[in-house]
C-alpha positions in Angstrom: 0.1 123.1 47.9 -1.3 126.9 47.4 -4.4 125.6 46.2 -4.6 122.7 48.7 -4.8 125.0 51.4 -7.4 127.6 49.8 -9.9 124.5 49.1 -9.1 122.8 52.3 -9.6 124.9 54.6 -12.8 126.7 53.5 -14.6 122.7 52.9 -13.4 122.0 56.1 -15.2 124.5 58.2 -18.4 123.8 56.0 -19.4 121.3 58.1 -19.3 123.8 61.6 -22.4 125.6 62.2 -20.7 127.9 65.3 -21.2 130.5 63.3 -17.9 131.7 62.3 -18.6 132.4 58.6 -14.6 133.9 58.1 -13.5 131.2 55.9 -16.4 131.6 53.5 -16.1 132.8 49.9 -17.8 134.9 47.2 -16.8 133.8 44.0 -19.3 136.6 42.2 -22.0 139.0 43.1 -24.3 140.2 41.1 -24.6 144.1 39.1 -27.6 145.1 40.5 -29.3 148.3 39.4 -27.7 151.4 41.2 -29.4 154.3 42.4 -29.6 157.4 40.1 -27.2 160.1 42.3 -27.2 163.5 42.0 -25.3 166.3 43.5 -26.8 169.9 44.4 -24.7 172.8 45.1 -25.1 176.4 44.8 -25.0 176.6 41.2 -27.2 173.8 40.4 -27.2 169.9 40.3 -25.3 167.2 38.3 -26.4 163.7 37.6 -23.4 161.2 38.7 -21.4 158.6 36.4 -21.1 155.5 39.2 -19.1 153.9 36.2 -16.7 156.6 36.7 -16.6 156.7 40.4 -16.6 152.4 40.8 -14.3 149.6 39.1 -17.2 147.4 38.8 -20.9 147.8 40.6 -21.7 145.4 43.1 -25.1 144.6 44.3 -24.1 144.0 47.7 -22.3 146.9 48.7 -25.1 149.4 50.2 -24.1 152.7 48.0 -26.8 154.8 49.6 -24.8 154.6 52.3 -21.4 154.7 51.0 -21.3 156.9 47.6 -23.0 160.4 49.2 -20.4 160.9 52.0 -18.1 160.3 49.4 -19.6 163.1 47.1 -20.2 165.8 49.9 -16.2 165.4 50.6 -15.1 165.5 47.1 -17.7 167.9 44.5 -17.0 171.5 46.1 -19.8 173.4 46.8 -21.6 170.1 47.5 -24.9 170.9 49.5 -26.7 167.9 49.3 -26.8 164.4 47.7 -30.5 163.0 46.5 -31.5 159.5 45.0 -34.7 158.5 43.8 -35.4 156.8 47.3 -33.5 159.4 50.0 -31.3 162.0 50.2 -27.9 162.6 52.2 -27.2 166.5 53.6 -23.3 167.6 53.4 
C-alpha cells in the first residue's frame, strides 16, 4: 500500500501543468565539480576539504552561496572566504 501511494500520487499530478511541481521527485543528481574554497585569517590561508565538510557533493546545491557563511561562523579568525570565481567577506 506504501509504495502504491508514493507512485500514485507523484504519476497522477504528472499530467497537471498548474504549476505545482511539490509532488515531483529527484531520484539522483549529479557530483559536479565544486569550487576550490579557501579560508584567510590573520595568520594565513587554508585550502578546504568539501569531502570533509559534505556527506556527498551535489551539483545542484549552489555552495558559493551556502559553504562561505558556513566557514566565516565556524574557522576562528576567519576574515574572508575566496573561490576561484568570487569571494565572501566575514
Amino acid at each position: 500500500m506504501f509504495l502504491v501511494i508514493q507512485l500514485a500520487i507523484p504519476i497522477s499530478k504528472l499530467g497537471k501543468s498548474d504549476g505545482d511541481q511539490r509532488f515531483g521527485w529527484q531520484m539522483f543528481s549529479t557530483a559536479g565539480t565544486p569550487a576550490d574554497f579557501a579560508v584567510h585569517t590573520d595568520s594565513g590561508s587554508e585550502e578546504v576539504n568539501l569531502n570533509v565538510l559534505t556527506a556527498q557533493l551535489r551539483a545542484d546545491m549552489p555552495l558559493t552561496e551556502l559553504v562561505p557563511p558556513f566557514l566565516c561562523d565556524t574557522v576562528p579568525g576567519a576574515i574572508e572566504v575566496t573561490w576561484q570565481s568570487g569571494g565572501y567577506s566575514c
